[in-house]
N, C-alpha and C positions, 0 to 999 in steps of 0.2 A: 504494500500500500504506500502513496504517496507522501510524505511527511506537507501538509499542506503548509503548519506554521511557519517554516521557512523557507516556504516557496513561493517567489511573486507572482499574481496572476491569479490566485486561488489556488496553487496547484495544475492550472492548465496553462501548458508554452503560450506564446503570444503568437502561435503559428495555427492553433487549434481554434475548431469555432465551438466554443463551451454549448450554448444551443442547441447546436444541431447535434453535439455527443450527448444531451440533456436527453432530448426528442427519440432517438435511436434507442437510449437505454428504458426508457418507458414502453415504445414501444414493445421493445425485448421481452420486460416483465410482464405487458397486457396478455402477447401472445401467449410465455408461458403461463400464466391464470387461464386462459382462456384454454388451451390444450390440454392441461392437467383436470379439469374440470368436466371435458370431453371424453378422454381416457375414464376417467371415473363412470359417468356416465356408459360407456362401450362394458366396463368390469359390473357394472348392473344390469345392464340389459343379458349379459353373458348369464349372472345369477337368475335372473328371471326364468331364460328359456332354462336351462338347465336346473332347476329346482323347480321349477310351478311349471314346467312341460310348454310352458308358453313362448313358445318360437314365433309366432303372428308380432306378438307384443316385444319382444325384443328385438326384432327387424326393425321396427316401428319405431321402438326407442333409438335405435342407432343413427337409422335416417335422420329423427326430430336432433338429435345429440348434433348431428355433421350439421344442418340447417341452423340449430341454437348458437352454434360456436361461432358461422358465420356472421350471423346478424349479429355478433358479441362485438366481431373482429371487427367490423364495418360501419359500429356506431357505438364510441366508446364511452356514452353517456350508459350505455346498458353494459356491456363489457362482460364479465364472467357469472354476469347475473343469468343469463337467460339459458346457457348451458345448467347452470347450479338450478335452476325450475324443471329441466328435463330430468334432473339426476333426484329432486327431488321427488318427481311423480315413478320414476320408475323403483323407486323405493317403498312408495307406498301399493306398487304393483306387488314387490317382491313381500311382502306385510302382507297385503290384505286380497291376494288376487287366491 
């Protein structure tokens, strides 16, 4: 790690554009939130069919999982919320189905 106290700039050369390394490393963590959350989602839907016989409903969940994670990716006011809703109902699949 950078010792930023004595380094001018913040810590970043005057050759870097702090912003746009700002902008990249956010995006970086949205996708992983947004991936990790997907994955999850794919490891439920896997429970489902394979525990409650329910293969229709885990197809389903996975499709909803890949389409949730997009709209995640694509509008970052909603972000890992909308996969984390698909992870949520396929949970209450694996519960209550």
């Amino acid at each position: 790690m950078a010792d930023t106290k004595h380094a001018p700039h913040g810590g970043y050369s005057p050759d870097m554009d702090a912003r746009t390394h700002e902008e990249t490393y956010q995006g970086f963590v949205r996708f992983a939130e947004i991936g990790t959350a997907v994955i999850i989602c794919h490891v439920l839907a896997l429970a489902v069919g394979g525990i409650k016989h329910a293969w229709i409903t885990a197809i389903f969940g996975v499709i909803l999982s890949l389409a949730a994670g997009g709209l995640g990716a694509m509008a970052p006011s909603i972000g890992v919320r909308a996969p984390a809703a698909v992870a949520v109902l396929l949970l209450l699949a694996l519960v209550f189905y």
